[in-house]
C-alpha positions in Angstrom: 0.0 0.0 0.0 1.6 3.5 -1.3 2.6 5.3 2.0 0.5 8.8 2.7 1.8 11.8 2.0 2.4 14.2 4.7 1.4 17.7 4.3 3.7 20.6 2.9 4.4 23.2 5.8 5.5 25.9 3.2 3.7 29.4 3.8 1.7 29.5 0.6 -0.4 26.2 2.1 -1.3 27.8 5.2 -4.4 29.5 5.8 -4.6 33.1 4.6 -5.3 34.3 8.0 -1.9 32.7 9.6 0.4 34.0 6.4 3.1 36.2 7.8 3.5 37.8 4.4 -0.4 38.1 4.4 -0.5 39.6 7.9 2.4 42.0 7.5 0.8 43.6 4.4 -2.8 43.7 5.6 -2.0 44.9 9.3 1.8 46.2 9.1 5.2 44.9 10.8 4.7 45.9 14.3 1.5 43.4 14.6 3.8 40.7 13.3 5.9 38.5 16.2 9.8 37.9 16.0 9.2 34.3 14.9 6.8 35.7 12.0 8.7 38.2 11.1 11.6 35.4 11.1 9.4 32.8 9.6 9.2 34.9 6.3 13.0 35.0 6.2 13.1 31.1 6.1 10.2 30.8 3.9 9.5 27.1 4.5 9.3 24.4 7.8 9.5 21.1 7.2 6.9 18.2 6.6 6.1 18.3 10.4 6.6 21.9 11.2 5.8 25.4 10.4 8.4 28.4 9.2 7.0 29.9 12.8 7.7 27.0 14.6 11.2 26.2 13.6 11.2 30.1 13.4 10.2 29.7 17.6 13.3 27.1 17.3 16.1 29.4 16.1 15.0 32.0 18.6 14.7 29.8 21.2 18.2 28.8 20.3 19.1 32.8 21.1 17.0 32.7 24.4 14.5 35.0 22.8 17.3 37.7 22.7 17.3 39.3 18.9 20.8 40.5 20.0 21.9 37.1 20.8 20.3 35.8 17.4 22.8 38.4 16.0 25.8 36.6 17.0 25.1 33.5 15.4 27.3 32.0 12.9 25.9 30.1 10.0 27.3 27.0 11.7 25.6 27.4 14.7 21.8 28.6 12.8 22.4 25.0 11.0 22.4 23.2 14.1 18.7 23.6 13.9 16.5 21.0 11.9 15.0 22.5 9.0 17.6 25.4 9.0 20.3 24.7 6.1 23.0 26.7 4.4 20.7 28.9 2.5 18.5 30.0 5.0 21.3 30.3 7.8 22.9 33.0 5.2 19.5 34.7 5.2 18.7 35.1 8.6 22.6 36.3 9.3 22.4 38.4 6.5 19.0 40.0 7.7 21.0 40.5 11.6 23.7 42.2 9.9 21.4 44.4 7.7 19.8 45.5 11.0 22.8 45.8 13.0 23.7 48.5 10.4 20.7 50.2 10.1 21.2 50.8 14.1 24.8 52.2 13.3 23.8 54.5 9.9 20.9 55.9 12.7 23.5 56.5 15.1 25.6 58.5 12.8 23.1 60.9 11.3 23.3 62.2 14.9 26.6 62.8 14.8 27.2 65.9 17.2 27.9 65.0 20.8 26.1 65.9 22.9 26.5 63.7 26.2 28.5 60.3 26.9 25.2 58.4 25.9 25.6 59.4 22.3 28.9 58.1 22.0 27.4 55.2 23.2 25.0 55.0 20.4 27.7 56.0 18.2 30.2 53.3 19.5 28.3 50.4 20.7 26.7 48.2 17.2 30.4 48.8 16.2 32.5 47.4 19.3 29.9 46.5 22.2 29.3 43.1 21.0 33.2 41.8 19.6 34.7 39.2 21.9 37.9 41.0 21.7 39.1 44.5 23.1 39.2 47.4 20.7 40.9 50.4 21.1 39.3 53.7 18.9 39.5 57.4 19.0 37.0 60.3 17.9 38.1 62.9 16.2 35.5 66.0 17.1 35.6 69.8 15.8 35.1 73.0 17.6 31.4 72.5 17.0 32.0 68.8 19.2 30.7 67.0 15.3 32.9 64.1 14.8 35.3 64.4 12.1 36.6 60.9 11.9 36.5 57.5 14.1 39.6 55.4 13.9 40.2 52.4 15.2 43.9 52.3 16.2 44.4 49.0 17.9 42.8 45.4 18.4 43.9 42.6 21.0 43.4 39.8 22.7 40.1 39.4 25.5 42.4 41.1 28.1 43.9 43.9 26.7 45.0 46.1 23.9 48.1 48.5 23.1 47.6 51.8 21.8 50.5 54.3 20.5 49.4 58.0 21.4 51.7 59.1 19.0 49.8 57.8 15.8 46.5 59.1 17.9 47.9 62.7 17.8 49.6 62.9 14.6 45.9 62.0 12.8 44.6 65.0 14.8 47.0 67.4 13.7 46.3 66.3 10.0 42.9 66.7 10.8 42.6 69.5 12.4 40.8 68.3 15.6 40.4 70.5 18.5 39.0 67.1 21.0 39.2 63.7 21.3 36.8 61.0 22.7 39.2 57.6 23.6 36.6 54.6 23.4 37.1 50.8 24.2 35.4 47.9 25.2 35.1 45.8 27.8 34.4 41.7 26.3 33.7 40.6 29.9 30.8 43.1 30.2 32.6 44.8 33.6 32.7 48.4 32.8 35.1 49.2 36.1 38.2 50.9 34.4 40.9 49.4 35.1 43.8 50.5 36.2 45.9 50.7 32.7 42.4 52.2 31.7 43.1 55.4 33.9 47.1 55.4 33.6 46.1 55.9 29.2 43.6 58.1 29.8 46.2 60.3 31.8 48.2 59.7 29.1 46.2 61.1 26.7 44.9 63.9 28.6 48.9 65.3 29.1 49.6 64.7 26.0 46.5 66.8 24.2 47.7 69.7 26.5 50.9 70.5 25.0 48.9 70.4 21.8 45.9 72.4 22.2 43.8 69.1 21.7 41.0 68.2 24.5 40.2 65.1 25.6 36.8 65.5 26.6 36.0 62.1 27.6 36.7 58.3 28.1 33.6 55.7 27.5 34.1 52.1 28.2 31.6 50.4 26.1 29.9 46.9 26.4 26.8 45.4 25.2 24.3 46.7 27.2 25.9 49.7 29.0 29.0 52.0 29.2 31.1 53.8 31.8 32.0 57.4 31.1 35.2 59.1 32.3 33.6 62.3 32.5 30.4 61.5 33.9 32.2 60.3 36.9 34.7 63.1 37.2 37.8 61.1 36.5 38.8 63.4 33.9 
């Protein structure tokens, strides 16, 4: 006896009414969920499944967190049934779209104002790396920034910075201030000691020149420690 079929779980044979395409367009994106929205990424469950439910499977995979969905290699997305290459690309591809979109928004404000903005500015570039990185704002007399440059990248523990590369851009540029940003992989944003020695550093340095360093900002994922805020500078 010939074996039954089981049914296709591809979007188009669901009912209208449970179509995430269908929904977005009639109702718009914010009535949609994170799994729908996902689910029209991935186009297709399996034979058993959904796209929401193995959509409900990748982010469960993430602990619900869209940020921790960010950091997913196409290795790890594939460790999920249903998800292959293809769709593993998409959905990294769709993270990294977003992750950008966050950063272009960030630097159409570009004038700081306050530490917070240099968070915004600093953290979709640095808060999430599991390694430390070193970078320097360049800022005009009108505090807009006139270039960010990354000048060094280490290990988990630790980076090394040379002050006199830092300075030398600012003369070409014609800075009048600084902001010194790094990040903290571990998430603790207590400076450290070597923190506050190259701050210092700085800080003496920009004096013989004319340049100000108007701040310090420890950045990790979530949060950030400002130099200035807590009168260290």
């Amino acid at each position: 006896m010939e074996s039954e079929k089981l049914p296709s779980f591809t979007i188009k044979h669901w009912a209208e009414g449970d179509r995430p395409r269908e929904k977005l367009l009639q109702k718009g994106r914010e009535f949609l969920s994170d799994a729908e929205l996902l689910a029209i990424l991935i186009g297709s469950g399996n034979r058993n499944e959904s796209a929401v439910e193995v959509s409900k499977k990748v982010l469960s995979k993430a602990g619900d967190n869209l940020n921790e969905l960010g950091k997913f290699s196409v290795k790890q997305l594939m460790e999920v049934k249903s998800i292959g290459e293809a769709k593993a690309l998409t959905i990294v591809a769709a993270m990294e779209l977003g992750r950008r979109r966050r950063s272009s928004e960030a630097l159409e404000k570009k004038k700081i104002s306050s530490s917070s903005s240099v968070f915004e500015l600093m953290q979709p570039k640095i808060g999430e790396l599991p390694h430390e990185e070193f970078w320097i704002l360049y800022l005009n007399n009108s505090n807009k920034v006139i270039q960010e440059l990354p000048l060094s990248k280490g290990g988990i523990t630790g980076t090394l910075v040379d002050i006199r590369i830092a300075y030398k851009q600012a003369l070409q540029l014609g800075a009048t201030a600084t902001i010194l940003v790094h990040n903290h992989p571990s998430g603790n944003l207590n400076p450290s000691t070597a923190d506050k020695q190259l701050t210092n550093k700085f800080k003496t340095a920009g004096e013989s020149l004319d340049i100000k360093v108007l701040d310090h900002v420890i950045v990790t994922e979530k949060s950030y420690f400002s130099f200035a805020d807590e009168g260290l500078l």
